[in-house]
C-alpha positions in Angstrom: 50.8 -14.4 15.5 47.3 -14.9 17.2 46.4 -11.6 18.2 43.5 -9.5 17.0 43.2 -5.7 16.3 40.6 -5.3 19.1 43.1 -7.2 21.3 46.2 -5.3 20.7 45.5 -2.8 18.0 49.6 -1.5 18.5 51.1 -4.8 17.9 48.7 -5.5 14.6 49.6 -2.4 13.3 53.4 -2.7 13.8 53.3 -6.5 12.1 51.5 -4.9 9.5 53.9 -2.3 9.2 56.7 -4.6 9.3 55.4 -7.4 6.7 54.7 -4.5 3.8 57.9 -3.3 4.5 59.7 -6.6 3.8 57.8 -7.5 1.1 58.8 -3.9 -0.5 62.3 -4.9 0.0 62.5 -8.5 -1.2 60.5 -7.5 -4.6 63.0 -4.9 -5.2 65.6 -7.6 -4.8 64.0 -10.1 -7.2 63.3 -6.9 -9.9 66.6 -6.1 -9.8 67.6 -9.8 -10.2 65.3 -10.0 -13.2 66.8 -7.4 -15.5 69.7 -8.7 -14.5 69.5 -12.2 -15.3 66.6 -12.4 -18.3 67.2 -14.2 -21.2 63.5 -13.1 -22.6 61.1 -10.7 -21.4 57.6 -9.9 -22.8 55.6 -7.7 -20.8 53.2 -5.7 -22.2 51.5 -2.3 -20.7 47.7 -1.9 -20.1 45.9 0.9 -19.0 44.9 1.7 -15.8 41.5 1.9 -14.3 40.1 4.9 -12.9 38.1 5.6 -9.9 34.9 5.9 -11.9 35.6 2.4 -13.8 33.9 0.9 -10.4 30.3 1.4 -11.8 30.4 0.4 -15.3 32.4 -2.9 -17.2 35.2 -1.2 -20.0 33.8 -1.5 -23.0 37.8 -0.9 -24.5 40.9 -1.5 -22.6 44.1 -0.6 -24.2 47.1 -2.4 -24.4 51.0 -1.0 -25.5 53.5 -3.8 -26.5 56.9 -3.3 -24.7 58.3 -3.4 -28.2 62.6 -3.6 -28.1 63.7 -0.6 -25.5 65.2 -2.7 -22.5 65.0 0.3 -20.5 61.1 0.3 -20.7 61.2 -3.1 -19.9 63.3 -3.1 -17.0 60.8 0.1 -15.6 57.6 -2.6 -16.4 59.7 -5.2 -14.9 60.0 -3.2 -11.6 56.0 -1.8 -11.5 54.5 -5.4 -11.9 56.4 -6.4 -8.8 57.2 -3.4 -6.6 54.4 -1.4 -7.1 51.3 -1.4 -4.2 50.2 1.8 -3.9 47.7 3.6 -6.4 48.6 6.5 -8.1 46.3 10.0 -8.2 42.4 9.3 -9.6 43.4 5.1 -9.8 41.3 3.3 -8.5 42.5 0.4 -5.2 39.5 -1.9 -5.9 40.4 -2.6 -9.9 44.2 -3.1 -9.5 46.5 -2.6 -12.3 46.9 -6.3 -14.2 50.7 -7.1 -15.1 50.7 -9.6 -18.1 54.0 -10.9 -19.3 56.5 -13.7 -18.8 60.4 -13.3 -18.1 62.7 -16.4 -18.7 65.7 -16.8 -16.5 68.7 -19.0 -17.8 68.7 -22.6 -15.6 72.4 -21.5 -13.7 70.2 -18.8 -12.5 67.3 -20.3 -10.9 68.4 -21.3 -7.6 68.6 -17.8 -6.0 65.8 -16.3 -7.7 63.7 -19.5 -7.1 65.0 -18.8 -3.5 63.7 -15.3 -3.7 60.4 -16.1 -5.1 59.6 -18.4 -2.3 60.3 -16.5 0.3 58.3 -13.3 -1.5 55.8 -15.6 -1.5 55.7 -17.1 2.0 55.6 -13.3 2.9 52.4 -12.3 1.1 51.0 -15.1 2.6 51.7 -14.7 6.4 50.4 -10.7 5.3 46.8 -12.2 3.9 46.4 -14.9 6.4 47.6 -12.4 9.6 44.6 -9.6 8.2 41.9 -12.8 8.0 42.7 -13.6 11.6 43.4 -10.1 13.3 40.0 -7.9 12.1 36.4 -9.0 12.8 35.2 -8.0 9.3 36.6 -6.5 6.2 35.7 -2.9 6.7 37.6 -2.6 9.6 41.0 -4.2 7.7 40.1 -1.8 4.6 40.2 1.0 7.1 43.0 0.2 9.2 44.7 -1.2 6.3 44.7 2.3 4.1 45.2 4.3 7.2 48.1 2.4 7.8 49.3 2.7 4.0 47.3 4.7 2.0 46.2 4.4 -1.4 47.3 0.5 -0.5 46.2 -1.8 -3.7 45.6 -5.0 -1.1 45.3 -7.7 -3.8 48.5 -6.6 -6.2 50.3 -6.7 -2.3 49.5 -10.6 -1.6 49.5 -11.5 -5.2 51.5 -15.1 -5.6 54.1 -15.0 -7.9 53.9 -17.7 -10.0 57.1 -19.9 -11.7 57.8 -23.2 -14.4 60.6 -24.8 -14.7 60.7 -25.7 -18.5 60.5 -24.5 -21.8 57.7 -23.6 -23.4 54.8 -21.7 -25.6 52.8 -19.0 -24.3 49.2 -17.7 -24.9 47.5 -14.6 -23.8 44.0 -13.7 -24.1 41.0 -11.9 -22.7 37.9 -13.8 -20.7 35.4 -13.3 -18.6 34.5 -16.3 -16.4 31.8 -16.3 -14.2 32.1 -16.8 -10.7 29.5 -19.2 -9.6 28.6 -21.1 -6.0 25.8 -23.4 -5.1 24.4 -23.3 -1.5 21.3 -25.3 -0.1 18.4 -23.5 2.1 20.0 -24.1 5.2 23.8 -22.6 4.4 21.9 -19.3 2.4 19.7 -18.8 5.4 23.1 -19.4 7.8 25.1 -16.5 5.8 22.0 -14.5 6.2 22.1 -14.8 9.6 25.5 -14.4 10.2 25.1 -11.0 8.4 23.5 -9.2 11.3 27.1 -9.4 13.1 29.2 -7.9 9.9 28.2 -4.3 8.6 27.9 -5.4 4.2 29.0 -2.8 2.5 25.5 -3.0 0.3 23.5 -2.3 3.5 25.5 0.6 4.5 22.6 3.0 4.1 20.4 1.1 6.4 20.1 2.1 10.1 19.7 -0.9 13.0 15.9 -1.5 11.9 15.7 -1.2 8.4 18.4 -3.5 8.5 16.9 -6.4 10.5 14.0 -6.2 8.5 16.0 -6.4 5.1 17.6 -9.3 6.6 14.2 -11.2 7.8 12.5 -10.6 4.5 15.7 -12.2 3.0 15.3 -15.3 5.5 12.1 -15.5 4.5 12.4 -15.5 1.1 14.4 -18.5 1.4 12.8 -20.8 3.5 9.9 -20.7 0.5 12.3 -22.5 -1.6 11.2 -25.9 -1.9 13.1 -29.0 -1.9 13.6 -29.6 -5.3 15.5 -26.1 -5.1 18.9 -24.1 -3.7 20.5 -21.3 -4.4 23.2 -20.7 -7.0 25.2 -17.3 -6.7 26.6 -16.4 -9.7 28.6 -13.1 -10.7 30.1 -11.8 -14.0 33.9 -11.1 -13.0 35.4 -8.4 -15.2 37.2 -9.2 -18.2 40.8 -10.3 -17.3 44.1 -11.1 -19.1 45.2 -15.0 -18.8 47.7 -16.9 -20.0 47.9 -20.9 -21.6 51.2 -22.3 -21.2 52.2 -25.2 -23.7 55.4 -27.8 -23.0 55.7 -27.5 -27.1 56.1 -25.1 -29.9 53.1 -24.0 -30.9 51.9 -25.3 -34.0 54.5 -27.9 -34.2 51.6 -30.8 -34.1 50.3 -31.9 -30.6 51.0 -29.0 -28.0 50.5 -30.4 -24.1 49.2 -27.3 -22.1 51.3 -27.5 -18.9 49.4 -24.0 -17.0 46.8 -22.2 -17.6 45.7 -19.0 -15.3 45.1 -15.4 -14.9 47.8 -13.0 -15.8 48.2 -10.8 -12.9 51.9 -10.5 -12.8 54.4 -12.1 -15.5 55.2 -15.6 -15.0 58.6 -16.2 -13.7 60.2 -19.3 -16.8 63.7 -21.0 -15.8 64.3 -22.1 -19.4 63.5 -21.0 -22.6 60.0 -19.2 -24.0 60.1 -20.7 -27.4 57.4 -17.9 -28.7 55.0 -15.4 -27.1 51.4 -15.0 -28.5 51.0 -11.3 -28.2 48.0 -10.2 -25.6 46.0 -7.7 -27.9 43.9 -4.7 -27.1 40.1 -5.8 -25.6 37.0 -5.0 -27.5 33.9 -5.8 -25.6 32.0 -6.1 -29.3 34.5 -8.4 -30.4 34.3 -10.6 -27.4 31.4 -13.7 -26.7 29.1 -12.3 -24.3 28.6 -14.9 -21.6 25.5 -16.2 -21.3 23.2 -17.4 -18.1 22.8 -21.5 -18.9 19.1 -21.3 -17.5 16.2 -19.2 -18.2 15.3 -19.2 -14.2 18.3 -17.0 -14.3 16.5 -14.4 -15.5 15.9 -12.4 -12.1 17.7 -13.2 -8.9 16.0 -13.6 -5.6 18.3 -11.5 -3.4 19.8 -9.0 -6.4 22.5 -7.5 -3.5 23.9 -11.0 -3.1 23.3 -12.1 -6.6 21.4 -15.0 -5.5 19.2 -16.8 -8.0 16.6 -19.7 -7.4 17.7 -23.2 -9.5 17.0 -26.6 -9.6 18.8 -28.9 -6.8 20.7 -31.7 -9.0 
């Protein structure tokens, strides 16, 4: 659909409306499928962030094995992939993570595979439709949670992710840094494209203190010489991931066939020949990540975490 909220606000929201609402109803299909059908589960509980978690990184995060009760598995089995609204004092920014991995027996695979697509091509016509109907994110966050409140947006268009094979399983904690390299010309082009998008970080700026924030920005840029760019780099938060392996681990050479973050269990037609337990998170125990160079130190536009580097 190419219409736009401005456009035809009625028909976006009904789309909307109409997408969530099939997506609701084919992940209550493929849960009910799963604890059906699985030959293995392991999907382990973590604890929920708060509202208050958005200021500060978790120093602890707790995590509860599933242990042997099939019926607390079969609840955790439905909440990974039915749930998208927030409960009371969670927060919608820091969405709940669902680590695990289910394995499905191969004479089951071709409806659930079926499912999975479909769930998928779903959540994809829902993320690509917002991107193309609302002018800016605030306006989708607001129309968005008006439409459905307390809406957790990413665990909604989350892909659900399969392998068709047996295998090994890893899970772990890390924290990888997000980083991206632009030159004078593209920084000072996303600067400039700011004045048409109200950032969230200049919120508390009226018209002219705006502008002038922006300008001084500009400005600071077009110093850069041109030996230099711009390199933005942010600390994600500490997330659960997962290594696949094609081979029983610690049976000699071990190919790793996936390797990604553990948002929702991974779907395994075959058999999960052992699960490495994800364990609790200690931020003491864990190797801080470190900036590779000392012009790191302060960044040149702290808001968009934009620091001055060498242009190689």
């Amino acid at each position: 659909m190419s219409i736009t909220y401005k456009q035809q606000p009625e028909a976006v929201i009904a789309f909307l409306e109409q997408t969530y609402h099939r997506i609701s109803m084919l992940t209550t299909q493929l849960a009910q499928q799963l604890c059906e059908h699985t030959s293995y589960r392991y999907l382990p509980s973590i604890a929920k962030f708060g509202v208050s978690a958005h200021e500060s990184l978790p120093e602890k995060i707790l995590v509860t094995q599933d242990g042997d009760d099939e019926i607390i598995k079969d609840a955790q089995t439905y909440r990974a992939f039915t749930s998208f609204k927030a409960e009371i004092d969670q927060s919608t920014r820091l969405v709940e993570r669902f680590p695990g991995v289910i394995a499905i027996p191969k004479n089951q695979q071709q409806p659930i595979q079926a499912l999975i697509e479909e769930i998928n091509k779903q959540k994809q016509t829902f993320a690509e439709f917002v991107r193309s109907s609302f002018k800016n994110r605030q306006t989708a966050h607001q129309v968005l949670h008006d439409l459905l409140p307390n809406l957790m947006y990413q665990q909604l268009i989350r892909p659900i992710y399969l392998l068709e094979q047996d295998l090994s399983i890893y899970f772990y904690w890390s924290i990888r840094p997000i980083v991206r390299r632009l030159n004078k010309i593209d920084a000072i082009k996303e600067l400039e494209e700011s004045r048409k998008t109200r950032q969230f970080e200049l919120e508390q700026l009226d018209e002219n203190q705006r502008e002038q924030r922006i300008n001084h920005e500009i400005d600071l840029i077009a110093r850069l010489n041109s030996k230099q760019c711009i390199v933005e780099r942010r600390i994600a938060r500490v997330q659960p991931y997962y290594d696949c392996y094609q081979a029983k681990l610690g049976t000699g050479k071990n190919k790793k066939i996936a390797c990604r973050n553990a948002s929702l269990p991974i779907i395994v037609f075959g058999e999960v020949h052992l699960a490495s337990p994800l364990i609790s998170y200690n931020a003491k125990q864990q190797q801080a990540s470190k900036m590779p160079n000392s012009q790191y130190i302060e960044p040149l536009i702290a808001r968009k975490h934009w620091y001055v580097s060498d242009n190689n």
